[in-house]
DRENVOPA-675108 format. One record per residue (C-alpha): chain; residue number from 0; x, y, z; residue in three letters. Coordinates in steps of 0.25 Angstrom, whole numbers, plus 2048, in hexadecimal, padded with zeros to 3 digits. Layout:
BEGIN
("A" NUM (X Y Z) "Ala");
...
//
This chain:
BEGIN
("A" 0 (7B7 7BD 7C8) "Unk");
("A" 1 (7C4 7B9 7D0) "Unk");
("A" 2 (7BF 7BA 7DE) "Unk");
("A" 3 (7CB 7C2 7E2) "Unk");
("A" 4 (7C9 7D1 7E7) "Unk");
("A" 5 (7D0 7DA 7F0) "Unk");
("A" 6 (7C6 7E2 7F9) "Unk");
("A" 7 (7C9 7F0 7FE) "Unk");
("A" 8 (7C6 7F3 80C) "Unk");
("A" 9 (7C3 802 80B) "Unk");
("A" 10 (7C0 804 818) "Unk");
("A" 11 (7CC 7FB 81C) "Unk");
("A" 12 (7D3 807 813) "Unk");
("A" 13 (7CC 813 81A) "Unk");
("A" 14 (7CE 80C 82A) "Unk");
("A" 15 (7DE 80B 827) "Unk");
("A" 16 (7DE 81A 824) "Unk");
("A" 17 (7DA 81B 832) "Unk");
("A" 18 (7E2 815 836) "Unk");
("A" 19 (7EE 81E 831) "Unk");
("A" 20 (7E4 82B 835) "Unk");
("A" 21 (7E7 825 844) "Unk");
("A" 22 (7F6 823 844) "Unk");
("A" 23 (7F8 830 83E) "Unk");
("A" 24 (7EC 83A 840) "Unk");
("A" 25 (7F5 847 83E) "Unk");
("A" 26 (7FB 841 831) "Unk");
("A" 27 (7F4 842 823) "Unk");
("A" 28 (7F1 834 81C) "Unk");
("A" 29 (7F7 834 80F) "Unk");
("A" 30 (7F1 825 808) "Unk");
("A" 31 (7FB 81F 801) "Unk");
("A" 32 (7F1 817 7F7) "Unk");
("A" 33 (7FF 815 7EC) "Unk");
("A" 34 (7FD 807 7E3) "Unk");
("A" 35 (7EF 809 7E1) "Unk");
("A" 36 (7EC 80A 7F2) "Unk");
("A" 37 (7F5 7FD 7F4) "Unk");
("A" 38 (7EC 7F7 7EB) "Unk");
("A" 39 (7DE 7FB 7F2) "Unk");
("A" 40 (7DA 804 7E8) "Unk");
("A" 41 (7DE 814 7E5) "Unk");
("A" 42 (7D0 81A 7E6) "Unk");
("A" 43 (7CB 80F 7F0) "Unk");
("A" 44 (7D5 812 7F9) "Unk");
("A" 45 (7D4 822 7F8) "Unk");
("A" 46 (7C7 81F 7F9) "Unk");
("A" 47 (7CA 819 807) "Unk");
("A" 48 (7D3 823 80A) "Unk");
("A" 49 (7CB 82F 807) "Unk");
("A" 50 (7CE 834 814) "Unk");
("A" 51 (7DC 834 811) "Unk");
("A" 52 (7E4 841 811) "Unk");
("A" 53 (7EB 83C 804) "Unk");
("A" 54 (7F1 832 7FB) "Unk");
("A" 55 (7FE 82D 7F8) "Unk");
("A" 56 (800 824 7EA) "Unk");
("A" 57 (80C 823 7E1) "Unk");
("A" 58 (805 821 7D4) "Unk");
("A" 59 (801 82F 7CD) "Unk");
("A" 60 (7F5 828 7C6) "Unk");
("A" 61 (7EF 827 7D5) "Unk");
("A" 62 (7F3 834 7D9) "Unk");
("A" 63 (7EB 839 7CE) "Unk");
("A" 64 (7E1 82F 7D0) "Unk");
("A" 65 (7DD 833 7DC) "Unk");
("A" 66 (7DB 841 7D9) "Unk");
("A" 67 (7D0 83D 7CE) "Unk");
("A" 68 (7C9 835 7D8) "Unk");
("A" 69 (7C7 841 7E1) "Unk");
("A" 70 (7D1 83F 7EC) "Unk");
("A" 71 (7D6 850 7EF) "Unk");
("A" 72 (7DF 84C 7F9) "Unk");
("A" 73 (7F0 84B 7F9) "Unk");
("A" 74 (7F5 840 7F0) "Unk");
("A" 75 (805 83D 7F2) "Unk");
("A" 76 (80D 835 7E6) "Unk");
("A" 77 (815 82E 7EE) "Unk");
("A" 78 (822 82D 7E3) "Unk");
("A" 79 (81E 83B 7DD) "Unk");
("A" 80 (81D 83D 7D0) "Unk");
("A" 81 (827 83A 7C4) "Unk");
("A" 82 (827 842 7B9) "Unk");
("A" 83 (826 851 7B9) "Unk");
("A" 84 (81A 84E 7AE) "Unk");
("A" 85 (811 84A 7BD) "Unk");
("A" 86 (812 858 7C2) "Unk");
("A" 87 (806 85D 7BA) "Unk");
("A" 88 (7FF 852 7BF) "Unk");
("A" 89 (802 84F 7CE) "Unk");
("A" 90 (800 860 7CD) "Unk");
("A" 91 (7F1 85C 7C8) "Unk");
("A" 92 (7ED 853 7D1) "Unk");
("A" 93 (7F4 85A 7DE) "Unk");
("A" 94 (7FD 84D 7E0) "Unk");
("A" 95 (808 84B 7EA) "Unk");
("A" 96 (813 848 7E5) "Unk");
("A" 97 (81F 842 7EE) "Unk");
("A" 98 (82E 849 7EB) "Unk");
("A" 99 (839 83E 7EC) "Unk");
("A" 100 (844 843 7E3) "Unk");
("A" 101 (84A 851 7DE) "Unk");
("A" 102 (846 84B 7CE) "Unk");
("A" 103 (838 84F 7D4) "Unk");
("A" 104 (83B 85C 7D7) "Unk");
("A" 105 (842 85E 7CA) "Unk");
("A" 106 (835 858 7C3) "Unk");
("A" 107 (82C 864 7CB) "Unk");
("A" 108 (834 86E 7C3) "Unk");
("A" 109 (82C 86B 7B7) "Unk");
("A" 110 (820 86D 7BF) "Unk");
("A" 111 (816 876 7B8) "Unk");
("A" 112 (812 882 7BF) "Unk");
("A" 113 (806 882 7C7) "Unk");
("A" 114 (80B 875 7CD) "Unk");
("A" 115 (80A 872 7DC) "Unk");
("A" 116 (80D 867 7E2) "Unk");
("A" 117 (80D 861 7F2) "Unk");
("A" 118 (818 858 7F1) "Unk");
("A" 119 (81E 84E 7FA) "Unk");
("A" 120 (82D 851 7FD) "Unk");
("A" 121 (834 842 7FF) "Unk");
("A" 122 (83F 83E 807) "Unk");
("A" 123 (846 831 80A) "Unk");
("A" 124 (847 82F 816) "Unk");
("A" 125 (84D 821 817) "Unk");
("A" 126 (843 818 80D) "Unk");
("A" 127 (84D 81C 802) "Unk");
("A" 128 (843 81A 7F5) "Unk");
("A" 129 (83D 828 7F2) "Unk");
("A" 130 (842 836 7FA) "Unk");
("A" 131 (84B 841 7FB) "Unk");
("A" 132 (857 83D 803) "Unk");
("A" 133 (856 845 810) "Unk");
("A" 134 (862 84E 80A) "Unk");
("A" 135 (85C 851 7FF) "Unk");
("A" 136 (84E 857 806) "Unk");
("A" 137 (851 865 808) "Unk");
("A" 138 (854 867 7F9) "Unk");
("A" 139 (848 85F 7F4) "Unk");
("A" 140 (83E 866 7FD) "Unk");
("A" 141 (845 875 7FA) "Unk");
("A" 142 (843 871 7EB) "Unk");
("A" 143 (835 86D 7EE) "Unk");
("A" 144 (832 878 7F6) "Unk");
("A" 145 (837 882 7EA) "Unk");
("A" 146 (830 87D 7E0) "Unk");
("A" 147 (823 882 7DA) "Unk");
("A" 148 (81B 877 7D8) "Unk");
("A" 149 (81C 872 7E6) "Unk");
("A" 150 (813 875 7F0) "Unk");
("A" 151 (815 86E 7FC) "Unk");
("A" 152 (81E 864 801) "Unk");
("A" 153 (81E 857 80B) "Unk");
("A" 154 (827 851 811) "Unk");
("A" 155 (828 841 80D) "Unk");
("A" 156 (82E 835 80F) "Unk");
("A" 157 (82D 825 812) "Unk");
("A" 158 (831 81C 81C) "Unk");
("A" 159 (838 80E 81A) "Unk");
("A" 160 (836 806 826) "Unk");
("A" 161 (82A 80B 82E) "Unk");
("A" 162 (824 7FD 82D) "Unk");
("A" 163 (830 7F6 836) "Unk");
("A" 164 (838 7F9 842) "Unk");
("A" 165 (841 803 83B) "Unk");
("A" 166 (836 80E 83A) "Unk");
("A" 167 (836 81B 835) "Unk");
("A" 168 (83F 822 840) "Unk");
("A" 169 (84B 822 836) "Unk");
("A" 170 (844 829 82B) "Unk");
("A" 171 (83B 833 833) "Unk");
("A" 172 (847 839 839) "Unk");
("A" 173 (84C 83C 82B) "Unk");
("A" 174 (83E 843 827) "Unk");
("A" 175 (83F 84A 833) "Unk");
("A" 176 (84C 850 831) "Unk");
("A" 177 (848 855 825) "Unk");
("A" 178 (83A 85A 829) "Unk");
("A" 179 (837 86A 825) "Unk");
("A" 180 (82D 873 82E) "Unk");
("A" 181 (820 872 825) "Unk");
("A" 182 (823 865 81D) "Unk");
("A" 183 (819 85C 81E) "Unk");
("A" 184 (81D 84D 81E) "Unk");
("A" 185 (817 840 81A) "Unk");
("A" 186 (81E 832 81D) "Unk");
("A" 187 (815 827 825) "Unk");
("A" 188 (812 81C 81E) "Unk");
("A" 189 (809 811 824) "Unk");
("A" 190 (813 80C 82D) "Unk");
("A" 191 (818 818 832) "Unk");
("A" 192 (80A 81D 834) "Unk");
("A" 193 (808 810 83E) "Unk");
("A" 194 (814 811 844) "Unk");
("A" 195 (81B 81F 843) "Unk");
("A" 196 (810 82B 847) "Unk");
("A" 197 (81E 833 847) "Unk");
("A" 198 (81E 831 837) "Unk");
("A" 199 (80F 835 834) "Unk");
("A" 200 (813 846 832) "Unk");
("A" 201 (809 84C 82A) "Unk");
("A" 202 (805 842 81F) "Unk");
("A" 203 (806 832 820) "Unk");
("A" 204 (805 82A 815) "Unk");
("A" 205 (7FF 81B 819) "Unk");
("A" 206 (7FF 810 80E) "Unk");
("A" 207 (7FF 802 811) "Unk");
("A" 208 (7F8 805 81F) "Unk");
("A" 209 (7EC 80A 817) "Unk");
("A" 210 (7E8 7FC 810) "Unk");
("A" 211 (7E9 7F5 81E) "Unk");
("A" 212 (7F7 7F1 81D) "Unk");
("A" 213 (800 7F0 827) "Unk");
("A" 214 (80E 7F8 825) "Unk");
("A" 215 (816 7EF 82E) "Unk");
("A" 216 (819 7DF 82C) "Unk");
("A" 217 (817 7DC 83B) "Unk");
("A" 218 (808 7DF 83A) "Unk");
("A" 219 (7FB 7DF 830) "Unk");
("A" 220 (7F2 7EB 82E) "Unk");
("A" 221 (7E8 7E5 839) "Unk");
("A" 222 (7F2 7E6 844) "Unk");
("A" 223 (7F2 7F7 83F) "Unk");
("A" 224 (7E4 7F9 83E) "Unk");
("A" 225 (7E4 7F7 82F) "Unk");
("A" 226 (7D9 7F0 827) "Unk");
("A" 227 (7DC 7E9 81A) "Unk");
("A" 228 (7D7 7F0 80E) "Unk");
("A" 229 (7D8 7E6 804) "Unk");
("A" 230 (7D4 7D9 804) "Unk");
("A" 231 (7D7 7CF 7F7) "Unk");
("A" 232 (7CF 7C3 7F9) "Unk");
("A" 233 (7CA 7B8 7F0) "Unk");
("A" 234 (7C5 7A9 7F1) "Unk");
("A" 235 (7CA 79B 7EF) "Unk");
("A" 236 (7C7 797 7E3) "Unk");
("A" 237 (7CC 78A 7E2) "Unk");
("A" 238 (7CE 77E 7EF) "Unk");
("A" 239 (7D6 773 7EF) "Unk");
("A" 240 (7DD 768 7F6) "Unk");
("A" 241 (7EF 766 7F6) "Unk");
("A" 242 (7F3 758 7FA) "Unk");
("A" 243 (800 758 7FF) "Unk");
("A" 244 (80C 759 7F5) "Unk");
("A" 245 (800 763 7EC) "Unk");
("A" 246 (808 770 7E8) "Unk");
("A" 247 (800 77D 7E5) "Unk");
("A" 248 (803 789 7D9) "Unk");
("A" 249 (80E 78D 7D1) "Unk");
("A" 250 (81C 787 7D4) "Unk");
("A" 251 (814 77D 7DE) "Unk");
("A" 252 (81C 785 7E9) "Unk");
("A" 253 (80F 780 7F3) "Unk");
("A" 254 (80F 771 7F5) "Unk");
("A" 255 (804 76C 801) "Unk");
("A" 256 (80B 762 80C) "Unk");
("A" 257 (7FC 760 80F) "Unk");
("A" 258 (7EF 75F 80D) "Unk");
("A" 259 (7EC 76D 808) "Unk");
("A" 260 (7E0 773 804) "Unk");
("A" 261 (7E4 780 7FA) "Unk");
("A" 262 (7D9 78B 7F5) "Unk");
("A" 263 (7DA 793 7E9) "Unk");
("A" 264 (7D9 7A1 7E9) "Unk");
("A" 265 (7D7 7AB 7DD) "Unk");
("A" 266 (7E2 7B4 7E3) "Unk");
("A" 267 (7EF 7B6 7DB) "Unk");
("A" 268 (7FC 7C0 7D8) "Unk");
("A" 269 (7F3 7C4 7CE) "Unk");
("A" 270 (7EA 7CA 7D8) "Unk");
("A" 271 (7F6 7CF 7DF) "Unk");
("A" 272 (7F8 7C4 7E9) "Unk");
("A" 273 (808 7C2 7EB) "Unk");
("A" 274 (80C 7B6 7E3) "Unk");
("A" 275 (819 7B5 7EC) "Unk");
("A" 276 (80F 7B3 7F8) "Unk");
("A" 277 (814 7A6 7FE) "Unk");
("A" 278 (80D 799 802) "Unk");
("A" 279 (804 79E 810) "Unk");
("A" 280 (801 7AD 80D) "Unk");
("A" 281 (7F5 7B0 815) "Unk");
("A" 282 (7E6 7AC 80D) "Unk");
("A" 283 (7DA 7AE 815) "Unk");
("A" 284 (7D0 7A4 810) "Unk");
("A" 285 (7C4 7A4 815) "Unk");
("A" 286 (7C7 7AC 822) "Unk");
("A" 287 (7D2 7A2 823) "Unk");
("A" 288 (7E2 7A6 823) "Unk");
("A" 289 (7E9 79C 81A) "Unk");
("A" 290 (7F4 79F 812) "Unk");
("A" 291 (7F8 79B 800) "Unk");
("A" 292 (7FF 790 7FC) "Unk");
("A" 293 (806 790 7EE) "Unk");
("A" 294 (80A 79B 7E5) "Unk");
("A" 295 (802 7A6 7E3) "Unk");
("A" 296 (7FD 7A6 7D5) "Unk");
("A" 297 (7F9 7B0 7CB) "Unk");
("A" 298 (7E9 7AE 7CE) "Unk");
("A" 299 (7E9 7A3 7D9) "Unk");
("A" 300 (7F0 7A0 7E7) "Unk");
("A" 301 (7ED 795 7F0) "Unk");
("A" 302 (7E9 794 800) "Unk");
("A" 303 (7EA 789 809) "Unk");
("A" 304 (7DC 786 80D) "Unk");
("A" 305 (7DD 77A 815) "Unk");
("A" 306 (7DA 77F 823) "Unk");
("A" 307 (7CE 786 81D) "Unk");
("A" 308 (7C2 77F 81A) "Unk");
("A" 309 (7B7 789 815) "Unk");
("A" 310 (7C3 78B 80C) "Unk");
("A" 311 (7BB 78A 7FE) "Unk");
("A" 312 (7BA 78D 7F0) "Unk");
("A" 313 (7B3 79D 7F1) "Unk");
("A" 314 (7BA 79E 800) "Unk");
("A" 315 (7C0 7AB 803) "Unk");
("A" 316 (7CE 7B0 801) "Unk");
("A" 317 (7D5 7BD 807) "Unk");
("A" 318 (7E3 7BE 800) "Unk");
("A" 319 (7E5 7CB 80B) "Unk");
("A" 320 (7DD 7D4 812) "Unk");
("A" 321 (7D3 7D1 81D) "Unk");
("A" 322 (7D6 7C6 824) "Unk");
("A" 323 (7E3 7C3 81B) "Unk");
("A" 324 (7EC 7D0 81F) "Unk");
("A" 325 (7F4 7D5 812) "Unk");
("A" 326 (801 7D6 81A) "Unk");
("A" 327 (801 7C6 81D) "Unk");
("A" 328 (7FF 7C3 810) "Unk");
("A" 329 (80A 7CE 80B) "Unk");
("A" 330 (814 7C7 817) "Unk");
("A" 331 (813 7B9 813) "Unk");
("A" 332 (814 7BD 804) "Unk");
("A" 333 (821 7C6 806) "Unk");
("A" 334 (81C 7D3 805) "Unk");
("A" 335 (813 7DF 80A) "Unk");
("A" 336 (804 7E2 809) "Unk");
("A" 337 (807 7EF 802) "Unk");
("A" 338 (80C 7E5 7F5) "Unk");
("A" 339 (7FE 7DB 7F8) "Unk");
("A" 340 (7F5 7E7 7F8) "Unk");
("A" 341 (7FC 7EF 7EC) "Unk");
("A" 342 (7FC 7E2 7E4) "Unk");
("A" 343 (7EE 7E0 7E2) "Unk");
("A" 344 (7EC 7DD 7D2) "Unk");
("A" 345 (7E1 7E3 7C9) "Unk");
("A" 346 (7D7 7D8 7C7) "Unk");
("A" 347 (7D6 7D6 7D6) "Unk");
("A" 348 (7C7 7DA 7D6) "Unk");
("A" 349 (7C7 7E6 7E2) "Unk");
("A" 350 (7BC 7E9 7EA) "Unk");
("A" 351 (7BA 7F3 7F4) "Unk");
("A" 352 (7B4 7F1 803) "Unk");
("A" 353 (7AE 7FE 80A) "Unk");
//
């Protein structure tokens, strides 16, 4: 068995909850556990989150999932639904579906009767992907409002920059113009639940914030009183010693202007590791922070183990997670911990820690 496994932190998972209970205490915590909980696991993570007040996903499949494992509480679809063809079914299973277009309220005309649905009213406010335009809310909520299958409605939307120096002022104002006596809001995403208490209204929605990530680029999750919830880790596998000139993996794009002694570790892009990630991303071997050498390969990168002496065949390696923040590792390779977590692969053995 490849010695590779990702090891999911469930009270890491269940501390980081708390964490958004105490920057928005008056709010409800909708968990956003979309792309099978950032790649920790559905079930695992509701199971975390069972003190959630909700969940959020996008896929149906999980919605319906997570009724059939038991969960009672609010589930949001986060695009909706597609086809009028759902409607029996998000009925079924009580779902949540978000309204972003008047195709959807066209679609709820072929509701069956009996049908009553809590939907989520969306509104661009400035992110510009899904949403009414704000000149358009009044005639999608009058429509909603009217119809017979609807039976209550929550005022939605997104923001765009909360994570940087732009904030959220820009967008909330537009929300709040449009905001109806008795409408109930949702909009905080992790960032804004850190930074903007004005945005947490009745519902917040934290996602990335919940794995122990860290929202914003100048920090990691530590710095917010996060806690990684999964770790990938595996071993070295193979030591050996680069004389000067010696070049390393595909394309030689690694050539040692030194002595340099490499380690071998069965970690790969086809266990979800970035193949674009560039010579001295963060690998702690050992308890020791070095950084790869070479191209990441489909089963095998490298490490510069010179400066490491109990650097072995069998010696440990954490690819992210404690000790090796995802967010480093995400930076140095050109992208965010969100795509490192969601691109966890299937024969990544997973185990789960208390």
């Amino acid at each position: 068995m490849r010695p590779i496994t990702a090891t999911i932190d469930l009270s890491a998972l269940r501390h980081n909850l708390g964490v958004v209970r105490r920057h928005a205490p008056q709010s409800g915590a909708i968990a956003v556990v979309k792309a099978n909980a950032y790649g920790h696991g559905l079930l695992r993570a509701a199971r975390a989150f069972v003190e959630a007040d909700g969940f959020a996903v996008v896929e149906l499949e999980a919605a319906i999932r997570l009724r059939e494992a038991g969960y009672s509480r609010p589930i949001v679809l986060l695009e909706g639904f597609f086809r009028p063809r759902e409607l029996p079914v998000l009925n079924e299973h009580r779902l949540m579906p978000a309204i972003h277009s008047f195709e959807q309220i066209e679609m709820l005309r072929e509701a069956r009767p009996g049908t009553r649905l809590d939907v989520l009213l969306k509104v661009n406010t400035g992110l510009n992907r899904l949403g009414f335009q704000p000149l358009d809310f009044s005639d999608a909520l009058a429509r909603l409002q009217s119809s017979p299958c609807i039976s209550s409605v929550t005022l939605m939307t997104h923001f765009a920059t909360a994570d940087d120096e732009r904030g959220i002022a820009a967008q909330l104002r537009v929300l709040e113009s449009l905001t109806r006596a008795g409408l109930p809001r949702t909009m905080a995403n992790s960032a804004a639940i850190l930074r903007y208490p004005e945005s947490h209204a009745d519902w917040v929605r934290p996602g990335i914030m919940l794995y122990g990530c860290s929202p914003f680029a100048e920090c990691v999750g530590a710095t917010l009183d996060l806690r990684p919830a999964m770790t990938l880790a595996s071993e070295l596998i193979a030591v050996r010693d680069l004389a000067p000139g010696d070049a390393v993996g595909y394309g030689s794009t690694y050539v040692a202007q030194r002595h340099v002694r490499m380690g071998v570790v069965a970690c790969g892009y086809a266990d979800g590791y970035p193949r674009h990630a560039p010579t001295a991303t963060p690998v702690l071997v050992d308890g020791t922070l070095t950084g790869t050498v070479g191209r990441v390969s489909m089963d095998m990168l490298c490490v510069d183990v010179t400066n490491i002496p109990s650097a072995r065949v069998g010696a440990p390696v954490v690819l992210w997670g404690h000790g090796n923040p995802v967010e480093n590792v995400a930076h140095a390779a050109g992208t965010v911990g969100y795509e490192l977590l969601c691109a966890l692969t299937p024969r990544v053995r997973v185990v789960e820690s208390p």
